[in-house]
N, C-alpha and C positions, 0 to 999 in steps of 0.2 A: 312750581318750577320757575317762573318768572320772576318771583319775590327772592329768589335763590340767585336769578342772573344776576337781576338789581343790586342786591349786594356786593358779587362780587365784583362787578363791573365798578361801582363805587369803591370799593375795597382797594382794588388794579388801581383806579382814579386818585386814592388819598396815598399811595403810596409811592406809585413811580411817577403821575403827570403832575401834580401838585408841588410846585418849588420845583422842580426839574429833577427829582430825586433818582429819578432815574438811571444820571450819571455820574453817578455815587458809583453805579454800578459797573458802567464802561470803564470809569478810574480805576475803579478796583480792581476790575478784567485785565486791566493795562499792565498794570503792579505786579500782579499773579504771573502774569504771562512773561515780564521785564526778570523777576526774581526766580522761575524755572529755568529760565532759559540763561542764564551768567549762573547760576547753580550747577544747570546741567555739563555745560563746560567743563566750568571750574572742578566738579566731579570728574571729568574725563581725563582731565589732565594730570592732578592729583593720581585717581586710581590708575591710570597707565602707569604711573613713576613708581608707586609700589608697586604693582601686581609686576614688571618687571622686575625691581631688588628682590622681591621673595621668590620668584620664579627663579630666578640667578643663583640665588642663595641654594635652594634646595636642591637644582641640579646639578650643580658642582659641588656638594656638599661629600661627596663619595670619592674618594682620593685624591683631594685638595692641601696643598702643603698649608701647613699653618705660618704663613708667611703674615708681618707686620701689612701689607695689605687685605685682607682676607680676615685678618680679625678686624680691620677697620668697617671692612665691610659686615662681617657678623655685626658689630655696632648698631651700621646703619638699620640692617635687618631687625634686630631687635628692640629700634627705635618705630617703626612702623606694626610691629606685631604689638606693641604699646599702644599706637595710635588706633592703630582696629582694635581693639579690645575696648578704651577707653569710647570712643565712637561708638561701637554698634553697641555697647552694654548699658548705654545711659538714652534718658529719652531727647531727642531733635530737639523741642522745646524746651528744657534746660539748657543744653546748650545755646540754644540761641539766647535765652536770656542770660547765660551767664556773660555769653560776646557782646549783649548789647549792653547792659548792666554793669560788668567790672570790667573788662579787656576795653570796650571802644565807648566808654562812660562819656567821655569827652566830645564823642560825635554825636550829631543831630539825623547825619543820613539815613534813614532807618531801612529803607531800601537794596541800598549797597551792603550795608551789615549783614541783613537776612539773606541776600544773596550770598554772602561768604559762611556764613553758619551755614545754610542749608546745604552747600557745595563740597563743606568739610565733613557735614555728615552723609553726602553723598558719595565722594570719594572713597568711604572705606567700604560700602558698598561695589562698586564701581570695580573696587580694587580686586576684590576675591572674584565676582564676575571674572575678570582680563585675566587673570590668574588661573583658574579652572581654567580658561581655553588654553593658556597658554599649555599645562601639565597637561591637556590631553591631549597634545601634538607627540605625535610616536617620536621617542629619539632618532627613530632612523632619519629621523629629518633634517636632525643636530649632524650628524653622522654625512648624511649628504652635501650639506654645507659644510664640514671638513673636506671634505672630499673634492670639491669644487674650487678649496683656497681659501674659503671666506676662514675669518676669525669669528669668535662669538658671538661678536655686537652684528658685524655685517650678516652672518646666518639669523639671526633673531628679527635684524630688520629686511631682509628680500626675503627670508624663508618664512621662519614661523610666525612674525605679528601679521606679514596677509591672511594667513589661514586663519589666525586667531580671533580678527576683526569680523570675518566671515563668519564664523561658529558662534560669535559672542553678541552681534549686530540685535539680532531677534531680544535677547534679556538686558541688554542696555536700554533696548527702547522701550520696554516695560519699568525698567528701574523710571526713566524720564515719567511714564503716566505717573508710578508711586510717587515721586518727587512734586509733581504738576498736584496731587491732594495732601503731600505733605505740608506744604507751604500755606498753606490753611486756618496755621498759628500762628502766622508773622503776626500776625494784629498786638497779640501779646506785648508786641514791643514797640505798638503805636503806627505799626505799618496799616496802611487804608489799604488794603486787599481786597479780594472779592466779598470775602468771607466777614469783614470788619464792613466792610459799605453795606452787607446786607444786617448788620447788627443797627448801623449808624440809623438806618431808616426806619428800622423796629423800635430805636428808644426814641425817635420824633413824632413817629406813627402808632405807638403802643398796639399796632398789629404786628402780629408775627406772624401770620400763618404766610401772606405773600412775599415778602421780603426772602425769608428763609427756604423758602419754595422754590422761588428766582434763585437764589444761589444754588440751590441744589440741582436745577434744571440747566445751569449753565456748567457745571464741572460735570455733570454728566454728558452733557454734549462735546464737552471736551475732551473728556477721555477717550467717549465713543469714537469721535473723528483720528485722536491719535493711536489707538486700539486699530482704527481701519486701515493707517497709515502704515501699522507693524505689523498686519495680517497682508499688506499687501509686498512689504519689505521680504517679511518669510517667504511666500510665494513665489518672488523673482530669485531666493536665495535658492529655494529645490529648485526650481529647473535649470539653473546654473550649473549643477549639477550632471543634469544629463547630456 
């Protein structure tokens, strides 16, 4: 048992205290956490802008004149039904290399890239989320905000995006953990990530078992913590309720 400490205690020792390898790791921590978080955004913003056109689109879709606006707007709809198809049907990591690769060949930022790749293929995620909440708001609510004066936009914004941000808060903050271990494959594209710091220290140290250990131990705390953050989010959301 002792010979088993020694080990790993020298193991711990050749890996994170030696050269300060350690902060390979907090870099990485930093990256992961800088590239979730302008992803997560950038996914919210995105998916708001669709998940209202297709929301728009389909509930006016039932006795709507075919006016030269209204087909502009099918356009648009059918330019985002493209966009969700092509996103959710292909893998994250192509796409990001394709962004980092052909589309932003010219840049070195590998940080900012992967933030916007990950963001993009967050978004259509994001989208259908905000979109389900929005179709499961009763029309009488549409109805209600006629009734009050408002026109579409003004009923969508006092009426139904509250209720829909309410209904939808809980699976947004789940998309955020999926997004928080998607990001996992920035390395791919020379990004130092969590994920890529615990590689760096594995091909200087030809150990793997602590390195990869460390990284696994530190996205599971991470998730755990933001998993407790949306358990505690749902629970202020039921009793909102009563």
């Amino acid at each position: 048992m002792q010979a088993w400490f020694e080990s790993l205690k020298a193991d711990f020792e050749l890996n994170f205290i030696q050269g300060r390898r350690w902060t390979y790791l907090v870099d990485g921590l930093g990256a992961t956490l800088t590239i979730t978080l302008l992803a997560g955004l950038l996914g919210i913003a995105i998916g708001v802008v669709i998940a209202m056109v297709r929301s728009t689109y389909d509930k006016t879709a039932e006795g709507a004149r075919k006016t030269l606006g209204r087909r502009l707007f099918g356009v648009v709809d059918k330019i985002c039904r493209v966009y969700l198809t092509v996103i959710r049907g292909t893998p994250v990591v192509v796409q990001l290399m394709i962004i980092y690769f052909v589309i932003f060949a010219w840049s070195d930022n590998g940080t900012m890239i992967a933030a916007l790749a990950f963001g993009l293929n967050s978004g259509a995620y994001v989208a259908e989320i905000v979109r389900g909440g929005i179709m499961s708001i009763d029309n009488g609510q549409f109805e209600a905000g006629r009734s009050l004066g408002f026109n579409y936009v003004q009923t969508m914004r006092f009426i139904i995006i509250p209720q829909t941000v309410k209904n939808v808060l809980p699976s947004l903050a789940n998309e955020f953990i999926a997004l928080l271990k998607e990001t996992s494959v920035a390395g791919y594209v020379a990004v130092q990530d969590l994920t890529k710091a615990g590689d760096i220290i594995r091909s200087r140290t030809y150990s793997p078992f602590m390195p990869l250990i460390a990284v696994a131990l530190i996205y599971l705390a991470l998730v755990m913590f933001f998993s407790w953050l949306v358990g505690k989010l749902e629970r202020r959301l039921r009793n909102s309720d009563h």
